[in-house]
C-alpha positions as CSV (number, residue, x, y, z in Angstrom):
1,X,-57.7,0.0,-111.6
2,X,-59.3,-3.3,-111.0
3,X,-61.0,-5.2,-113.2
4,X,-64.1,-4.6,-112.4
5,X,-66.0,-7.3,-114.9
6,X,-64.1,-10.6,-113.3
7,X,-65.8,-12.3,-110.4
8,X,-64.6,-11.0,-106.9
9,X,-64.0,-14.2,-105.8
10,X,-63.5,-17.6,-106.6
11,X,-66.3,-20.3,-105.0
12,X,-65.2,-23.7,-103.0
13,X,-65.2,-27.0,-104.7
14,X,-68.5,-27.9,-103.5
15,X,-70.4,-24.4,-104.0
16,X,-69.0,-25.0,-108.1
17,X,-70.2,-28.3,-108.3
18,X,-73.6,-27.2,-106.7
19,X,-73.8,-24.0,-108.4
20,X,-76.3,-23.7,-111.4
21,X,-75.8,-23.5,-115.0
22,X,-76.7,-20.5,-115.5
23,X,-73.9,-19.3,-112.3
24,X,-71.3,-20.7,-113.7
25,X,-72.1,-19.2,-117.1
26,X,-72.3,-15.7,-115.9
27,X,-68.9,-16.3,-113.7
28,X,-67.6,-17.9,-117.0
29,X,-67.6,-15.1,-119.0
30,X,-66.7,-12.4,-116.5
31,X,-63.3,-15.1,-116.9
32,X,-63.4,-17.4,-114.2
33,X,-61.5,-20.3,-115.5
34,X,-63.0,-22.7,-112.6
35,X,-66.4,-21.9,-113.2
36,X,-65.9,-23.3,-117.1
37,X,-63.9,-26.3,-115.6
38,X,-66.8,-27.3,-114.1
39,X,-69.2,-26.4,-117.4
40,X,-66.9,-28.7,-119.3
41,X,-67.2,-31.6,-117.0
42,X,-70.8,-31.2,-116.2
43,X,-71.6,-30.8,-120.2
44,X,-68.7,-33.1,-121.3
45,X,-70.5,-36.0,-122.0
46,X,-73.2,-33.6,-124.4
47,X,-70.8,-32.3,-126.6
48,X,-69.1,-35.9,-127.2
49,X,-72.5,-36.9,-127.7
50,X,-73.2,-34.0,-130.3
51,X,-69.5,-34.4,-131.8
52,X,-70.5,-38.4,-132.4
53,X,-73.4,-37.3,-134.3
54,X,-71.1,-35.3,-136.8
55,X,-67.9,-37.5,-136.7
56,X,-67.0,-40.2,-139.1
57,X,-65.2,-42.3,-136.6
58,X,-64.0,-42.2,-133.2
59,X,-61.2,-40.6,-134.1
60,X,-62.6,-37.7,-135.7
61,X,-65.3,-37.9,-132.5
62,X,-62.3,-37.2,-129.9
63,X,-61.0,-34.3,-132.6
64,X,-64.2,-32.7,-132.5
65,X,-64.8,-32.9,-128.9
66,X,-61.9,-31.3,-127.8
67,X,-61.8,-28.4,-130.9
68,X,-65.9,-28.0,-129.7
69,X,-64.5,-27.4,-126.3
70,X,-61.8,-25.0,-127.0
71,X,-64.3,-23.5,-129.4
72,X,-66.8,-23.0,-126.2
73,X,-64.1,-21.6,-123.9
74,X,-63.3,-18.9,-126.8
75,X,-67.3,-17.9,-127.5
76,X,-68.7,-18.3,-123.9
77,X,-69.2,-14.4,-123.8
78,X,-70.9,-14.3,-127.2
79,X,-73.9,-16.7,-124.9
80,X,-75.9,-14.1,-123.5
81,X,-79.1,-16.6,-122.7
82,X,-81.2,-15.4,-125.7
83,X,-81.4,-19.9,-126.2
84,X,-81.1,-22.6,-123.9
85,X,-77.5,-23.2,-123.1
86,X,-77.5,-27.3,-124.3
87,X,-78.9,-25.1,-127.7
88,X,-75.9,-22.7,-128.1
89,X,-73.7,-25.9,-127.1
90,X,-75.0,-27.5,-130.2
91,X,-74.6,-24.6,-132.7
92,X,-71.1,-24.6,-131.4
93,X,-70.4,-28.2,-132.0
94,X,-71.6,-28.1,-135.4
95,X,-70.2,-24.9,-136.5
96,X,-67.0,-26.4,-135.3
97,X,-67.9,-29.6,-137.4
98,X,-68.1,-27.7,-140.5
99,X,-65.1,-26.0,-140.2
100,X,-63.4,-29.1,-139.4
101,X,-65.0,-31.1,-142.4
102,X,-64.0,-27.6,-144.5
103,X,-60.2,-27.5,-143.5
104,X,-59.9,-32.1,-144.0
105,X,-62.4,-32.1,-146.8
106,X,-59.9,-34.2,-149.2
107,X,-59.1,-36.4,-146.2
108,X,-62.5,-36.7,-145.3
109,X,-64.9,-36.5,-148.4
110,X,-68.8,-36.6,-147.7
111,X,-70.8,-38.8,-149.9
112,X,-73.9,-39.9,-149.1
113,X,-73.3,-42.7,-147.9
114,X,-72.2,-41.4,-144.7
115,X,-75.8,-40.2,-144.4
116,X,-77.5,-43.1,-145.0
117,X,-77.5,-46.0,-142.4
118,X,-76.5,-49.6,-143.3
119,X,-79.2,-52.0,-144.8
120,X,-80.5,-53.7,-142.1
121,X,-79.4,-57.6,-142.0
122,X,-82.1,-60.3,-140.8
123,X,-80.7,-61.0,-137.6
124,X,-81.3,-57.1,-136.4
125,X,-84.2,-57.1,-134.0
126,X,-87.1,-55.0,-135.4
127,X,-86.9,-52.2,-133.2
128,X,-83.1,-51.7,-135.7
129,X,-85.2,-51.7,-138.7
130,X,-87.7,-49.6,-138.0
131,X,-85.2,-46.8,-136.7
132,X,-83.1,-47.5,-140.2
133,X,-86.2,-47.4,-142.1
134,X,-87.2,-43.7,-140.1
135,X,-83.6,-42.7,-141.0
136,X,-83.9,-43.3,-144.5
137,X,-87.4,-41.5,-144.7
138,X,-85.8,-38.7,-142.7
139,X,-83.4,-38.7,-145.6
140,X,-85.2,-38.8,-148.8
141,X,-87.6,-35.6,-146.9
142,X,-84.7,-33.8,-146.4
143,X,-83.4,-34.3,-149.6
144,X,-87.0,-32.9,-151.5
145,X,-86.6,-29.6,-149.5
146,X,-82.9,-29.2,-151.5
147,X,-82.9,-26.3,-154.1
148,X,-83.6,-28.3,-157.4
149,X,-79.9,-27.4,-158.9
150,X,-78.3,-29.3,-155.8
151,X,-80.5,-31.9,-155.6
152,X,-79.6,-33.1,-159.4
153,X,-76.1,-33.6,-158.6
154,X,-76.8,-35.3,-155.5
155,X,-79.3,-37.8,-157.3
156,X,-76.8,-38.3,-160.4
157,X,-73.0,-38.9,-158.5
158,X,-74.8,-40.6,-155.3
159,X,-78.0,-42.3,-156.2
160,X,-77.5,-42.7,-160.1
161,X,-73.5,-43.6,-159.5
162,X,-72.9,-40.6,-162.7
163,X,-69.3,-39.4,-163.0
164,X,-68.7,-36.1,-162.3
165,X,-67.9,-35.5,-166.1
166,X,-70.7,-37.3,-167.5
167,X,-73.1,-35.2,-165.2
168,X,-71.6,-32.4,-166.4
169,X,-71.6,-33.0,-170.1
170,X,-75.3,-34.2,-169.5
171,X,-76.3,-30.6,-167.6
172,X,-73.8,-28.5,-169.7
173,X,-72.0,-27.3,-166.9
174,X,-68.6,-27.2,-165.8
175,X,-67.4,-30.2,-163.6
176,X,-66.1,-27.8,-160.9
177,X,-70.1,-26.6,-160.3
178,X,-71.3,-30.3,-160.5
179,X,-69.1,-30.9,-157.5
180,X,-69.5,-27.6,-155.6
181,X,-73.3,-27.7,-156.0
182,X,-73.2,-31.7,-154.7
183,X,-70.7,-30.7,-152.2
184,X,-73.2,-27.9,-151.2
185,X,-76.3,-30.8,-151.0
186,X,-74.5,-33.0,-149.0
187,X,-73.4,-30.6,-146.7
188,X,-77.3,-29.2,-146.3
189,X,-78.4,-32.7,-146.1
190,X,-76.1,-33.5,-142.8
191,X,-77.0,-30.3,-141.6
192,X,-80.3,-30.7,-141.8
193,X,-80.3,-34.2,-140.3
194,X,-78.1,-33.8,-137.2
195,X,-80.1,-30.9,-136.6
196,X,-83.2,-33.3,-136.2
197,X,-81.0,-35.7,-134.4
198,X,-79.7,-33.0,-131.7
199,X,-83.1,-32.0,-131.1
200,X,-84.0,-35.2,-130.5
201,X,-81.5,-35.3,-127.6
202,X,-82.2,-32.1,-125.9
């Protein structure tokens, strides 16, 4: 018996490249592999774009891009238009970012200095400043809605420059919780931030 769920038919070039999202989303997951070819390159550029926003360097930008994509071409049917589709693309991006950041974490170890931008020089035009001043405010915001527990260890290793012995001598507490629970408020810190950011771009 046929299956009955896959497109009957495949489009011509130009009907795919005129076709709407939300076509090639509903010929995507009945498994036509053209119709996501052409969701990939029409959306390409968003997801490097939401990648960037999670990557540490270009390197880890081009990783993330192409895991994201393979990641989208695995969930499409889970996408059944309950968001807009440059939203679902997001969640995607980023779940695919923390499982990334999971599997490399002692390659790639989050501090929070990757969260904060550099300290603007005096040669930056003021528009610079004003956006690293916003990002800094963003910042310190996000860090006053972190459960209190979380947001010690972040303030003591990152802000205070504590060892992670000494805070744990200091709190009476193990040194594997000091780092789980900073680990844990630096992950909910970049979370909550490149959520803000990628809303900003939709």
């Amino acid at each position: 018996m046929a299956n009955t769920n896959r497109p009957r038919k495949h489009l011509t070039p130009a009907e795919y490249a005129e076709a709407k999202d939300k076509t090639l989303i509903s010929r995507s997951r009945r498994g036509d592999q053209l119709a996501m070819g052409e969701l990939i390159t029409r959306h390409h550029a968003r997801i490097t774009s939401y990648a960037h926003l999670w990557a540490h360097n270009q390197q880890d930008c081009e990783d993330l891009t192409q895991e994201s994509i393979l990641q989208m071409m695995e969930s499409i049917r889970s996408f059944t238009g309950h968001c807009q589709f440059t939203t679902w693309l997001y969640k995607v991006v980023a779940t695919t970012a923390a499982t990334h950041y999971r599997d490399h974490q002692r390659q790639h170890p989050l501090t929070l200095k990757d969260l904060i931008p550099p300290q603007p020089s005096y040669v930056e035009p003021f528009a610079d400043i004003e956006a690293t001043i916003d990002a800094r405010t963003s910042l310190y915001n996000a860090m006053r809605d972190l459960p209190l527990h979380e947001r010690k260890m972040v303030f003591y290793v990152d802000l205070v420059g504590m060892r992670p012995i000494d805070v744990a001598r200091r709190q009476n507490i193990n040194q594997g919780t000091v780092r789980s629970r900073r680990f844990r408020g630096l992950t909910d810190l970049r979370v909550h931030l490149e959520e803000e950011r990628a809303a900003a771009l939709i």
